[in-house]
DOKOLMI-165533 format. One record per residue (C-alpha): x, y, z; residue number from 1. Coordinates in steps of 0.25 Angstrom, whole numbers. Layout:
<atoms>
     c1     c2     c3  num
      X      Y      Z  NUM
...
</atoms>
This chain:
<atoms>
     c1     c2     c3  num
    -21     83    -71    1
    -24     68    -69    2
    -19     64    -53    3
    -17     50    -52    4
    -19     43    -37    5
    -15     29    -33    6
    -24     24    -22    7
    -18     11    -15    8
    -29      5     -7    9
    -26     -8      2   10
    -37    -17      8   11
    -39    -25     22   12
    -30    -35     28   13
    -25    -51     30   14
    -20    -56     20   15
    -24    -46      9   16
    -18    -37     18   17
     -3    -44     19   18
     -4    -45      4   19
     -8    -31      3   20
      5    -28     11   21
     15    -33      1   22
      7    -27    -10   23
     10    -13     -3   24
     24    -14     -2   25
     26    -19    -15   26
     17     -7    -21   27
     27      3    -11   28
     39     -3    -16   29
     35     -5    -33   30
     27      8    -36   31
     31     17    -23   32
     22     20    -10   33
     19     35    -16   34
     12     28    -28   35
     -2     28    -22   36
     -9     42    -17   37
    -17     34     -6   38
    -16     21      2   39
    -29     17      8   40
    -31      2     16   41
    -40     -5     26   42
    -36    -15     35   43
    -22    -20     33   44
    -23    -11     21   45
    -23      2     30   46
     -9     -5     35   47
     -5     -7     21   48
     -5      8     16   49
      1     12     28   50
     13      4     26   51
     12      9     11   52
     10     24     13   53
     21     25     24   54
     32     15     15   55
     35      6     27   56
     35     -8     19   57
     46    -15     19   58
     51    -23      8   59
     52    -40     10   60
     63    -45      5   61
</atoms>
């Protein structure tokens, strides 16, 4: 039996990181924040996945 994982990996900050941000809460809300096995950042990334993995983004609207 084939297991297939999902790594989401997030890197460090400034701008990248802001961007990185939106891109997050757009993945959470289109494909669901169970879709990837493991989360794994640096930097502003590290803040990233946190706020991924515990489903604390909030929408703009």
């Amino acid at each position: 039996m084939i297991v297939m994982k999902r790594a989401l990996v997030l890197g460090p900050g400034g701008l990248a990181g802001a961007f990185s941000g939106g891109v997050v809460a757009t993945l959470g809300r289109v494909l669901g924040y169970n879709y990837f096995s493991a989360v794994y950042g640096c930097s502003a990334g590290a803040y990233t996945g946190i706020g991924f993995r515990l489903k604390i983004y909030c929408p703009l609207r």
